[in-house]
C-alpha positions in Angstrom: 16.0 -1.9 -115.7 12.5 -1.1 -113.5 11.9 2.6 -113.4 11.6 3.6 -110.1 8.6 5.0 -108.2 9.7 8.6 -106.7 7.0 7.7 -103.5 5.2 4.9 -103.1 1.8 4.8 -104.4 -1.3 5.1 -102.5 -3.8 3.9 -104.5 -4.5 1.2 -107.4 -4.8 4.0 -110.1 -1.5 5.5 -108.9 0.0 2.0 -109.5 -1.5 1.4 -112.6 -0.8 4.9 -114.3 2.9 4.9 -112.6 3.7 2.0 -114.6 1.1 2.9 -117.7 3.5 6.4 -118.0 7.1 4.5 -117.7 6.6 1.5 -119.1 3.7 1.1 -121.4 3.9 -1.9 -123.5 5.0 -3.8 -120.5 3.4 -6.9 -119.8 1.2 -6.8 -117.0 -0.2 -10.1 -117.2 -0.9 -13.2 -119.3 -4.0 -15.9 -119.2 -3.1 -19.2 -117.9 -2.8 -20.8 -121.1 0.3 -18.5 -122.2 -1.8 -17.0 -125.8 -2.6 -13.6 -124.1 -1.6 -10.9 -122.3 -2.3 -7.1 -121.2 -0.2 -4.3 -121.3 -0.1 -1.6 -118.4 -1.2 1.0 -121.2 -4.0 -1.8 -122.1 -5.2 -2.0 -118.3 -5.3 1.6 -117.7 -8.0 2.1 -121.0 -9.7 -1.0 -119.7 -9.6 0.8 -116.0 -11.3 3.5 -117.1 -13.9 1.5 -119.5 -14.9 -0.2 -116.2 -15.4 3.0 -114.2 -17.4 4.4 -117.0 -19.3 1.3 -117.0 -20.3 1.2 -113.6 -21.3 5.1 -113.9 -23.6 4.4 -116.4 -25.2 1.9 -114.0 -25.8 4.3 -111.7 -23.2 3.1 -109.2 -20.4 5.7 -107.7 -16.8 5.6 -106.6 -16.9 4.2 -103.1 -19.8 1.9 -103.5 -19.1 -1.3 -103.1 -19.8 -3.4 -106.4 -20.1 -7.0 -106.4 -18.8 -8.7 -109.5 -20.0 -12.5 -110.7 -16.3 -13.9 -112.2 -14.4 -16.8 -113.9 -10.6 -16.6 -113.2 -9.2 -15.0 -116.2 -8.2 -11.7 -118.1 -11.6 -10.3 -118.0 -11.7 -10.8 -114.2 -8.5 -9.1 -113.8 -9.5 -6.4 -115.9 -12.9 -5.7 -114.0 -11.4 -6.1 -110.3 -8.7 -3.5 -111.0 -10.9 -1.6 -113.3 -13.3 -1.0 -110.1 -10.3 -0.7 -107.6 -8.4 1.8 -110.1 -12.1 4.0 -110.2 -12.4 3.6 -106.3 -14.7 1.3 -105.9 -15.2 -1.4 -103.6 -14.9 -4.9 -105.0 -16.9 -7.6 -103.9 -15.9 -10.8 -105.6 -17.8 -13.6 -106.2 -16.8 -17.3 -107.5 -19.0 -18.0 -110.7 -19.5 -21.5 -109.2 -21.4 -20.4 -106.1 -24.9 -21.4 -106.0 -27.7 -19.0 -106.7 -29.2 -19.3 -103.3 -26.4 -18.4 -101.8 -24.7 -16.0 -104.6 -28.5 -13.8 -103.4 -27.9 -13.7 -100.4 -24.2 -12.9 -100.3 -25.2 -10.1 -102.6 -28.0 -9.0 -100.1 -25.2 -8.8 -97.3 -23.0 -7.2 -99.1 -24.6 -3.8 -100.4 -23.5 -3.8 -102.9 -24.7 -0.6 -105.5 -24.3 -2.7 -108.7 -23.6 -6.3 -109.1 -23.3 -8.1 -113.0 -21.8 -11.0 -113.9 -19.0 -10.9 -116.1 -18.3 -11.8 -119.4 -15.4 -14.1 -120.9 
């Protein structure tokens, strides 16, 4: 049985430490080959690891951040990491060509952009 929400949540964090509270070792999600998988508690440590990351890069909640990503765990992890610390996400696809990845960027303004790691 699903715990339900008393209101509905506003924000990504709400979400995230709603279900982090009730139903920790829950699986959030699982990569697409079926070996691993994250836990709500799991993404709400990794939430906060992001935000802290992206402090120490001098970028703020509210910027807008634009992150360099494979599909994957990782991905997942930064996108709502960034959302969950109220930040604007930015995606871009790891196969976009550096010309153009630049110059995206340069539209964007974004505070802090990185690629990420697998």
């Amino acid at each position: 049985v699903r715990p339900r929400m008393k209101a509905a949540a506003a924000t990504v964090r709400e979400l995230i430490e709603y279900q982090a509270a009730q139903r920790p070792e829950a699986v959030y999600a699982v990569d697409g080959e079926g070996q691993r998988g994250i836990t709500f508690l799991a993404l709400s440590r990794s939430c906060r690891q992001v935000s802290a990351l992206l402090r120490r890069h001098g970028s703020q909640p509210g910027d807008t951040v634009s992150l360099v990503m494979p599909n994957g765990l990782m991905t997942l992890r930064l996108l709502l990491g960034a959302m969950h610390g109220g930040w604007c996400v930015n995606p871009v696809n790891l196969r976009l060509r550096r010309r153009s990845s630049r110059a995206f960027s340069t539209r964007s303004s974004a505070s802090a952009s990185r690629p990420a790691r697998r």
